[in-house]
MARSEVO-89999 format. One record per residue (C-alpha): residue number from 1; x, z, y. Coordinates in Angstrom, 1 decimal, padded with zeros to 4 digits. Last residue first. Layout:
KEVO|gukol|u|w|v
KEVO|NUM|X|Z|Y
...
END
This chain:
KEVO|gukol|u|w|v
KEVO|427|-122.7|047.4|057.5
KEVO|426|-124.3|043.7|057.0
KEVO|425|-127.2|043.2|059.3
KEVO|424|-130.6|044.0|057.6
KEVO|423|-134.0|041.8|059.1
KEVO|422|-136.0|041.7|055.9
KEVO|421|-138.2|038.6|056.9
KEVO|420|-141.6|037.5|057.6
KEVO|419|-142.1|034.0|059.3
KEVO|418|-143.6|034.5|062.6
KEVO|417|-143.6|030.9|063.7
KEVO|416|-143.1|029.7|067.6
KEVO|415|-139.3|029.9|067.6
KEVO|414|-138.6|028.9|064.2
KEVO|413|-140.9|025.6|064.6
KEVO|412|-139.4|024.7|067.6
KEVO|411|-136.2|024.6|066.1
KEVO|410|-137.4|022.4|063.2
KEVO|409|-138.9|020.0|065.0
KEVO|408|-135.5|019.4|066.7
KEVO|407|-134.1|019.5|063.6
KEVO|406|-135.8|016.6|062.2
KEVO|405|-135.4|014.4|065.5
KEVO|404|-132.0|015.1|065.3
KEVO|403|-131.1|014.3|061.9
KEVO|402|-133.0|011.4|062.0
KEVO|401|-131.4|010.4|064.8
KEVO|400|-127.6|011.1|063.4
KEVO|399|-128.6|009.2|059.9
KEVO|398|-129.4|006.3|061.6
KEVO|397|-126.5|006.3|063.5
KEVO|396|-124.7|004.9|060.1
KEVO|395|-126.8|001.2|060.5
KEVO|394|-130.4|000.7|061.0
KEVO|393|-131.2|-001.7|058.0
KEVO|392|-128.6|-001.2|055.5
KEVO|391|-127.4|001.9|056.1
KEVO|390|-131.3|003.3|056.5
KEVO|389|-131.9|001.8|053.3
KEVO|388|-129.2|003.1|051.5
KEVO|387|-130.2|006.5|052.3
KEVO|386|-133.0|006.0|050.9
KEVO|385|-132.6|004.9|047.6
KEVO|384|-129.1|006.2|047.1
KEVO|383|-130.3|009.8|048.5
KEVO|382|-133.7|010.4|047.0
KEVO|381|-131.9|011.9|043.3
KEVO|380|-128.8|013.4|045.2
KEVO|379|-131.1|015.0|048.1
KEVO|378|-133.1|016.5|044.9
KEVO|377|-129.7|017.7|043.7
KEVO|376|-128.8|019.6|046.7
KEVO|375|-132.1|021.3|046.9
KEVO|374|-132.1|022.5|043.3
KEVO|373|-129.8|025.5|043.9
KEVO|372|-132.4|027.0|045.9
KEVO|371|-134.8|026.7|042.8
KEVO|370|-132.2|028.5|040.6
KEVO|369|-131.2|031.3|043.2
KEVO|368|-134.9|031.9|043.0
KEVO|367|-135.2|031.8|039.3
KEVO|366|-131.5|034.2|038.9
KEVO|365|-133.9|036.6|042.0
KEVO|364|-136.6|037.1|039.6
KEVO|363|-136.1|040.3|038.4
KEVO|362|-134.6|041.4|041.6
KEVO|361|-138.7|041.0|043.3
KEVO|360|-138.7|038.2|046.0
KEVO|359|-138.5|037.9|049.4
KEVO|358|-134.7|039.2|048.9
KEVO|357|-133.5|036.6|046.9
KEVO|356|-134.8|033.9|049.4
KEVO|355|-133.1|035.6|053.1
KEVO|354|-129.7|035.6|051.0
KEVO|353|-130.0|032.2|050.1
KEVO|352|-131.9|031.2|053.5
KEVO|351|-128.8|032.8|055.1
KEVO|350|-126.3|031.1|052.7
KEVO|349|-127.0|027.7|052.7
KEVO|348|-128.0|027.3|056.4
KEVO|347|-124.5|028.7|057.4
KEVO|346|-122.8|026.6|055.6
KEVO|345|-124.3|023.5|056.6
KEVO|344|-124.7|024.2|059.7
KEVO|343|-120.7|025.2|060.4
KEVO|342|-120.0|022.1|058.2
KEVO|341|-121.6|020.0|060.8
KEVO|340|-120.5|021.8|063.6
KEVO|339|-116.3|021.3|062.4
KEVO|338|-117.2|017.6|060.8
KEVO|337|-118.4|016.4|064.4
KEVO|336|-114.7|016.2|065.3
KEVO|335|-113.4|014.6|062.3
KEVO|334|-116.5|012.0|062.4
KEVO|333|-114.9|011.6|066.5
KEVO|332|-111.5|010.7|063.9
KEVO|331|-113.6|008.6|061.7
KEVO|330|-114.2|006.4|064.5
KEVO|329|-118.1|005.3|066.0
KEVO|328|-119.8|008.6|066.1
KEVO|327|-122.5|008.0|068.9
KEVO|326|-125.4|008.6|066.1
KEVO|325|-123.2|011.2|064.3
KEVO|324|-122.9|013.7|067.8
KEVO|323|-126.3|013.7|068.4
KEVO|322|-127.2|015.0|064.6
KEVO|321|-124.6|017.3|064.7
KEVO|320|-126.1|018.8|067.5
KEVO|319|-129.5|018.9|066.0
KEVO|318|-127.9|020.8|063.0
KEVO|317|-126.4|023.3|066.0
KEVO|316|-130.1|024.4|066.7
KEVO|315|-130.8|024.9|062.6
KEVO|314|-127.8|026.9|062.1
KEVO|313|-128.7|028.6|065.1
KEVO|312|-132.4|029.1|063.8
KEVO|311|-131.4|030.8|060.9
KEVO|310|-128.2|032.9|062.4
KEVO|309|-131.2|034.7|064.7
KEVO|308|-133.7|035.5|061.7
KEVO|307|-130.6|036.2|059.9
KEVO|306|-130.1|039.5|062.6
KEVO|305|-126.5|038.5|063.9
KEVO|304|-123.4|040.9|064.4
KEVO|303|-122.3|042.1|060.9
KEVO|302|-123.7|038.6|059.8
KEVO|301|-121.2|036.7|062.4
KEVO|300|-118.5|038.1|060.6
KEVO|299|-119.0|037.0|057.2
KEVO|298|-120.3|034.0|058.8
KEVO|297|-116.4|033.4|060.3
KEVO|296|-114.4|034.2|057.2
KEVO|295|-114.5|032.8|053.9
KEVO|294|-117.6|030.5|055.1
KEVO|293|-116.0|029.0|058.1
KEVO|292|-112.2|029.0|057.1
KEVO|291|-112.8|027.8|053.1
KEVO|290|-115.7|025.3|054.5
KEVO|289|-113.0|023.8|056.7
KEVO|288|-110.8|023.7|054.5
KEVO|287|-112.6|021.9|051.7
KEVO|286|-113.7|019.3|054.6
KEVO|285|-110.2|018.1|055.4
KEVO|284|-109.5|018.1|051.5
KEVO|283|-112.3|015.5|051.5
KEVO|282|-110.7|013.3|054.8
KEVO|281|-107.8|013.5|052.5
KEVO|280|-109.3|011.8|049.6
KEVO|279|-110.8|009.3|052.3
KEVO|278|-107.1|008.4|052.7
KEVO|277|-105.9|008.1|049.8
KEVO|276|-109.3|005.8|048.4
KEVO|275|-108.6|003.7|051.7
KEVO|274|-110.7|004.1|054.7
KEVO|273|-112.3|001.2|056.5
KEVO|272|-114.4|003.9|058.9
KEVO|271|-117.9|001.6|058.7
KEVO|270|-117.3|000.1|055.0
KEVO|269|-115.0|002.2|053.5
KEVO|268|-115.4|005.1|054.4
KEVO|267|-119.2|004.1|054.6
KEVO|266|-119.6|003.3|050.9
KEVO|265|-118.3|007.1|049.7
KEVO|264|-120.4|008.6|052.4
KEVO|263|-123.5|007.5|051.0
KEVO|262|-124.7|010.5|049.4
KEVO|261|-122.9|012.1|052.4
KEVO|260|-125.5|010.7|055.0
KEVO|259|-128.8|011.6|053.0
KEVO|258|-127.2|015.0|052.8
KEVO|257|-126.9|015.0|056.4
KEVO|256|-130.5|014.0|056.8
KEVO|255|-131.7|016.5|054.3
KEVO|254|-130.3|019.2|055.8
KEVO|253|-132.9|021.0|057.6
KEVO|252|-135.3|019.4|055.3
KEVO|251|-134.6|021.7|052.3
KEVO|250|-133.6|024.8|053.7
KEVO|249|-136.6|025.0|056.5
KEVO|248|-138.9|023.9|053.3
KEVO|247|-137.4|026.6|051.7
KEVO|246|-138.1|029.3|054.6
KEVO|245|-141.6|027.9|054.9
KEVO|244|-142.1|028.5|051.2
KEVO|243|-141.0|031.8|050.9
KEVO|242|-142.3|033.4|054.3
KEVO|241|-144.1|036.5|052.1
KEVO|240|-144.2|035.5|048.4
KEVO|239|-146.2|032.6|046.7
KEVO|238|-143.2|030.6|045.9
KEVO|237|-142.6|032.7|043.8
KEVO|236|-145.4|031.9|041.4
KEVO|235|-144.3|028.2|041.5
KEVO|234|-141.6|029.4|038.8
KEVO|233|-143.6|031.4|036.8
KEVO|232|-146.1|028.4|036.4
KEVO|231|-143.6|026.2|035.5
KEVO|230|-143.1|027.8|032.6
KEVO|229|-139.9|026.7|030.9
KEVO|228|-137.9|030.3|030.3
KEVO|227|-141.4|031.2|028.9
KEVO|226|-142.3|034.9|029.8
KEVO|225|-141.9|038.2|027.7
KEVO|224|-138.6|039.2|029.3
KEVO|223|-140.0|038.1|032.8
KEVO|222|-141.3|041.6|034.1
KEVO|221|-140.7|043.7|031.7
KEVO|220|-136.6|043.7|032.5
KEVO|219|-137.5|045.2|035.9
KEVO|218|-136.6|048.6|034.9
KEVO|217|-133.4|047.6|033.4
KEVO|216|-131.4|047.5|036.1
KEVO|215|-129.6|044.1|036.7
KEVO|214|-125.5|044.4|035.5
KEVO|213|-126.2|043.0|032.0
KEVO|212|-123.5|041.8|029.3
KEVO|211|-120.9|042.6|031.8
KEVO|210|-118.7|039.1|032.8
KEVO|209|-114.8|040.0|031.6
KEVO|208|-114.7|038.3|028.2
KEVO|207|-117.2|036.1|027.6
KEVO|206|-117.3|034.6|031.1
KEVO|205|-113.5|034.1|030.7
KEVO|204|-113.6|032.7|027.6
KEVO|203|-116.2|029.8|028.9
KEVO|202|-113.9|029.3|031.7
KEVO|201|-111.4|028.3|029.3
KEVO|200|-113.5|026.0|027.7
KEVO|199|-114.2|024.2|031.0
KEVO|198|-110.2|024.1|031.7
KEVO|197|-109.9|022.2|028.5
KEVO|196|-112.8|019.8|029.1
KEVO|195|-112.1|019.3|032.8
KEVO|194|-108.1|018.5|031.5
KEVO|193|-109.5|015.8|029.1
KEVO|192|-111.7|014.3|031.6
KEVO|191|-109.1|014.1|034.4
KEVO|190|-107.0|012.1|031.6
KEVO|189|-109.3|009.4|031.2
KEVO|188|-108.4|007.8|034.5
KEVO|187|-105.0|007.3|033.3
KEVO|186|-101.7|009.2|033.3
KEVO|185|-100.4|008.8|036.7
KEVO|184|-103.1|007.4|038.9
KEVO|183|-105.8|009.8|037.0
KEVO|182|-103.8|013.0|037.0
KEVO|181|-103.0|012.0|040.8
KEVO|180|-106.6|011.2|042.1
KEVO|179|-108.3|014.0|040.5
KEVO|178|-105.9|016.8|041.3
KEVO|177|-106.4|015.9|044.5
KEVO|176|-110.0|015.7|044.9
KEVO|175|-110.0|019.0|042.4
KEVO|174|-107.7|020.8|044.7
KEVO|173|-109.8|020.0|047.9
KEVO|172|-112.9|020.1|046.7
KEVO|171|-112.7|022.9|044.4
KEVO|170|-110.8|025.1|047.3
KEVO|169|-113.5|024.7|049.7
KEVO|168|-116.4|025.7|047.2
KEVO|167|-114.9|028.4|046.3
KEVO|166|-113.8|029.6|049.6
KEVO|165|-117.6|029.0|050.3
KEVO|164|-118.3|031.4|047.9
KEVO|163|-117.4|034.0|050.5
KEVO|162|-120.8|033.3|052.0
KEVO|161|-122.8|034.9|049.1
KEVO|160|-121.0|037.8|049.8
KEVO|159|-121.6|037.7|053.5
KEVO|158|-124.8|037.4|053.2
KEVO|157|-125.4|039.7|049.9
KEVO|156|-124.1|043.0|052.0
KEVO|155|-127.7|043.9|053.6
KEVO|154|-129.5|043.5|050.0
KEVO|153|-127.0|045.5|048.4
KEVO|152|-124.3|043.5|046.1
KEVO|151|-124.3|043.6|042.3
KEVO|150|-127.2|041.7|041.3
KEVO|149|-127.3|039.6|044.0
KEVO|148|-123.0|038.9|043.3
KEVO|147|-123.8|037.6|040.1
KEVO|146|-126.5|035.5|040.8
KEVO|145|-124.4|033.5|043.0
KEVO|144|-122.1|033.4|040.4
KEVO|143|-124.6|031.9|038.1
KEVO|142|-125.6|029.7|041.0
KEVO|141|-122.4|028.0|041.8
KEVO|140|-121.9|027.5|037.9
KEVO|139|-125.1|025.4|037.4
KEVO|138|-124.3|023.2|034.4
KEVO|137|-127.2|023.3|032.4
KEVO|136|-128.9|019.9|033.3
KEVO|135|-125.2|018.2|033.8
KEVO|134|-125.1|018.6|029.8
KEVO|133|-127.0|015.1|029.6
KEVO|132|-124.7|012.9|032.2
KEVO|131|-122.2|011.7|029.3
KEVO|130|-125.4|010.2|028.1
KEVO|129|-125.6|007.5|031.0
KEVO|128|-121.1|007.0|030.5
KEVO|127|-122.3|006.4|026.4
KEVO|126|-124.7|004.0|027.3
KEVO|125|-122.1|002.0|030.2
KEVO|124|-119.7|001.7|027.1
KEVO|123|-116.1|003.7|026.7
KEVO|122|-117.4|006.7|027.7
KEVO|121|-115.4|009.6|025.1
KEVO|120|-113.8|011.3|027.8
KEVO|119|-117.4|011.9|029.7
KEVO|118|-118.9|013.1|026.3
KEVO|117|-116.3|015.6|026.1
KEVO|116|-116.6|016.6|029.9
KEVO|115|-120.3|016.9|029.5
KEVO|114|-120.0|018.7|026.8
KEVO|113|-117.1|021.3|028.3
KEVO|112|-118.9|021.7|031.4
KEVO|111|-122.0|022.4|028.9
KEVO|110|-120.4|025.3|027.6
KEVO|109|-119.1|026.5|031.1
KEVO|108|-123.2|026.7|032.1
KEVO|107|-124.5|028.6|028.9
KEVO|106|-121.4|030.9|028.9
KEVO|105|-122.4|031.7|032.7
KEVO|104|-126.4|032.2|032.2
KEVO|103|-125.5|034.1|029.1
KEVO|102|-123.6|036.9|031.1
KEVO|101|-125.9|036.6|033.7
KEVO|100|-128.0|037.8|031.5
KEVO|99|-131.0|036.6|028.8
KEVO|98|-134.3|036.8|030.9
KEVO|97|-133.1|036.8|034.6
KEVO|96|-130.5|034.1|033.7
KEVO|95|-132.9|031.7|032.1
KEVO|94|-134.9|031.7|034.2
KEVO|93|-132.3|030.5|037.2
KEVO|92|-131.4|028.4|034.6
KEVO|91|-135.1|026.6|034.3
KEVO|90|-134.8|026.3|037.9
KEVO|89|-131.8|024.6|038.3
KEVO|88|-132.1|021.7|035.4
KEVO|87|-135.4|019.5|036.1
KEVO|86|-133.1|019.4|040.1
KEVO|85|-129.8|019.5|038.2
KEVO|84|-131.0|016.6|035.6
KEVO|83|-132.7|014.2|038.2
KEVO|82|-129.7|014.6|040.2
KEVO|81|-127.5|013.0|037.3
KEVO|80|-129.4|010.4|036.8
KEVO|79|-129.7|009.5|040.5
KEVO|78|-126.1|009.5|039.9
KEVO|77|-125.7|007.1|037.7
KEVO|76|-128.7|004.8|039.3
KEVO|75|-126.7|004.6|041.9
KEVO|74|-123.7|003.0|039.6
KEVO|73|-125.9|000.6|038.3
KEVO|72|-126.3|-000.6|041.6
KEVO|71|-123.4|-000.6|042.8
KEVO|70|-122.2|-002.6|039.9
KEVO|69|-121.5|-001.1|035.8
KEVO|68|-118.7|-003.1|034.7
KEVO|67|-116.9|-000.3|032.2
KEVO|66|-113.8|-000.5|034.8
KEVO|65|-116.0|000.1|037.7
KEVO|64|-117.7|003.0|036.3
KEVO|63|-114.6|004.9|035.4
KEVO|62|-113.5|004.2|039.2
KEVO|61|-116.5|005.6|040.7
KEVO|60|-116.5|008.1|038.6
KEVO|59|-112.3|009.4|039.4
KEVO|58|-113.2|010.9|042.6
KEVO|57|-116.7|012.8|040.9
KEVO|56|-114.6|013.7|037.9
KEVO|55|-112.1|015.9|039.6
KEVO|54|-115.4|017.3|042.2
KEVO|53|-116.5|018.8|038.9
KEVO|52|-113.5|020.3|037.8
KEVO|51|-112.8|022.4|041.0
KEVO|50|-116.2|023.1|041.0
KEVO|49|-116.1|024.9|037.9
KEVO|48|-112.7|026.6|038.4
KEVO|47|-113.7|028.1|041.5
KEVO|46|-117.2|029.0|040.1
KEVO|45|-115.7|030.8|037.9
KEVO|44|-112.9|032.7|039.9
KEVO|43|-115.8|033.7|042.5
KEVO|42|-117.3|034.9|039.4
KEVO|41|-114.4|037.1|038.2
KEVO|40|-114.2|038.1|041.6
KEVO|39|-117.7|039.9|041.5
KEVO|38|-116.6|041.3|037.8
KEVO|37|-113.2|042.9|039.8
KEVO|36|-115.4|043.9|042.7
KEVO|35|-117.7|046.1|040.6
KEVO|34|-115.2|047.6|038.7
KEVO|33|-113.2|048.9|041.8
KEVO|32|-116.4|050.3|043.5
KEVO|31|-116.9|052.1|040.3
KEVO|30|-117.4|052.1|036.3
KEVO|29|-117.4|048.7|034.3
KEVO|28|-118.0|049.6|030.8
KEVO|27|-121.9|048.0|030.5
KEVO|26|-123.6|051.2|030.9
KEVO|25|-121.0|052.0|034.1
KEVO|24|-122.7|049.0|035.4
KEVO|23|-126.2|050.0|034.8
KEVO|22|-125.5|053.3|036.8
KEVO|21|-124.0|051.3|039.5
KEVO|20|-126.4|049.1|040.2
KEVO|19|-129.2|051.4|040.1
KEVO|18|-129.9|052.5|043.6
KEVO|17|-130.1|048.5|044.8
KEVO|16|-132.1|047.8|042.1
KEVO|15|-134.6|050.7|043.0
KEVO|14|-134.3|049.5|046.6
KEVO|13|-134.6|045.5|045.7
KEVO|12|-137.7|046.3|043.5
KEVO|11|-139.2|048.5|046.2
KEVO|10|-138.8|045.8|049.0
KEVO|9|-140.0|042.8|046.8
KEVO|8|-143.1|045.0|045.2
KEVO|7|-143.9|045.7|049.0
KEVO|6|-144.1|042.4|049.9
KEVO|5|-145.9|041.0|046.8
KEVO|4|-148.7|043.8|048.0
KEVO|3|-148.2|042.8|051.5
KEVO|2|-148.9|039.0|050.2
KEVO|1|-152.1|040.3|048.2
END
């Protein structure tokens, strides 16, 4: 049965691969040229939807203060929120293989703009909780990521996907920024009103240059007939060659680290004694580094490096990182152990994304995509509970061993296990 899946994954990704630019000339987008300009127009998406997001995450803390809702409270906020993108990614990712990318987008700007509306209208701690609702929808990243699967070839998606990590770099630091000043200048509901606006916007621009449908049509049959909600579809693919033990890699490979930046906002303060300014600028600091080593240095390293091999370094250098937090004791050696850390991080995102949409059949790459994309959120739902524990009880080196330990295991694990992948390098 698994080299049966296996097989069904390789042919659907050739056939796809074959017919990606047939379907796009379908859709009015003919050519090389075309196809770039639609995978820009969801770099530019995502761009703008991170850029927006991170805005309201600097300025949360501060809405949340001035409503009275306590640390406390306040944790439960964003477990809230996490609770929604982890119920949330998934159902997307379905979503998006059964009605479009197209859809998928519009779907996931549209509830940007609710959630900013209901955000810029939270004058009680109630209306602030159901502010959070939209957040289930709003999975920008992954609609572009499913963008670029759809129009890239299986041993071009790595350094594809990778380039997102301009956008990424580029929300955090403008939206960080922009965040902070909009809000100091003209008050902290102003953010809201400009997310809103720019979210609508960004709902145009999916309507207007996304193609209705750039995945070949032939594996429409698949999941057009399925429920967007069945769980069943969803757990099915985890049931492909090396699936499972390459998300549980994904998913506890950086667990510890996201453990550690769920908290990150109390230890700037507390351990580093930064000022809102000046961990702003410690944020930016990370945007660029994820802009250099995603927009440029995996790229490169995937022309040169089986993922197999990029895998386990990711995983290797992530036991590093874990070293180098436990004897951290300044936010300039954190400065140092940023450059690995965000090398690991990166890295690990996008060759288990690319390694993930190609175990599975390209009709069901938007649900895979979706699932990956739910990582990040389950660290946000666990993180207050326990990563606050660890600060309280062990200290910030806590997070460093554990992040050690856990890699470590990890390591080994890569080197015994025979996981099956599509070894391609880019050409």
């Amino acid at each position: 049965m698994s080299a049966m899946n296996a097989k069904a994954s390789s042919g659907g990704e050739e056939e796809a691969s074959g017919m990606r630019t047939e379907i796009l000339g379908e859709s009015g987008y003919r050519g090389e040229v075309k196809r770039g300009q639609v995978i820009f127009i969801a770099y530019l998406i995502a761009t703008l939807e991170l850029t927006f997001l991170f805005m309201q995450m600097g300025v949360m803390p501060y809405l949340a203060k001035s409503l009275g809702l306590d640390s406390v409270g306040f944790g439960y906020l964003q477990t809230t929120f996490g609770v929604l993108q982890l119920v949330g990614g998934p159902i997307f990712g379905r979503f998006a293989d059964q009605f479009g990318t197209r859809a998928a987008l519009i779907l996931s700007c549209a509830s940007g703009s609710a959630f900013f509306l209901l955000m810029s209208m939270s004058t009680s701690i109630p209306l602030l909780f159901l502010s959070r609702l939209p957040a289930v929808f709003m999975h920008g990243l992954p609609g572009a990521q499913k963008v670029i699967t759809d129009l890239t070839a299986p041993s071009q998606r790595a350094d594809a996907l990778g380039k997102l990590g301009l956008c990424f770099g580029i929300g955090i630091i403008v939206g960080s920024a922009l965040g902070g000043v909009v809000s100091t200048k003209f008050g902290i509901f102003v953010p809201m009103y400009v997310g809103l606006v720019g979210n609508l916007i960004n709902t145009m621009i999916a309507m207007v240059w996304i193609p209705l449908q750039a995945k070949p049509k032939s594996d429409h049959h698949v999941t057009e007939n399925s429920n967007v909600f069945s769980v069943r579809e969803i757990l099915r693919l985890m049931k492909f060659p090396g699936v499972m033990e390459i998300f549980m890699v994904k998913v506890f490979a950086g667990l510890p680290i996201g453990l550690f930046l769920v908290m990150f906002s109390i230890i700037s303060m507390d351990f580093f004694g930064l000022e809102a300014v000046e961990s702003g600028y410690l944020m930016s600091y990370f945007g660029v580094l994820q802009m250099v080593i995603q927009g440029l240095v995996i790229g490169k390293l995937t022309n040169h490096c089986t993922e197999r091999t990029l895998l386990r370094l990711s995983v290797f250098v992530f036991a590093g990182v874990g070293l180098g937090m436990a004897l951290m004791r300044t936010v300039w050696h954190y400065c140092i152990v940023a450059v690995p850390l965000v090398f690991a991080f990166s890295t690990l995102g996008t060759i288990t994304d690319s390694i993930l949409t190609k175990a599975v059949p390209s009709s069901d790459t938007g649900t895979m995509l979706g699932i990956c994309a739910s990582v990040q959120p389950l660290t946000r739902t666990v993180g207050p509970t326990i990563g606050g524990v660890l600060y309280r009880h062990f200290g910030v080196s806590s997070f460093g061993y554990l992040q050690l330990i856990v890699n470590i295991g990890l390591f080994v694990y890569l080197l015994k296990s025979k996981i099956p992948l599509r070894e391609m390098k880019s050409q």
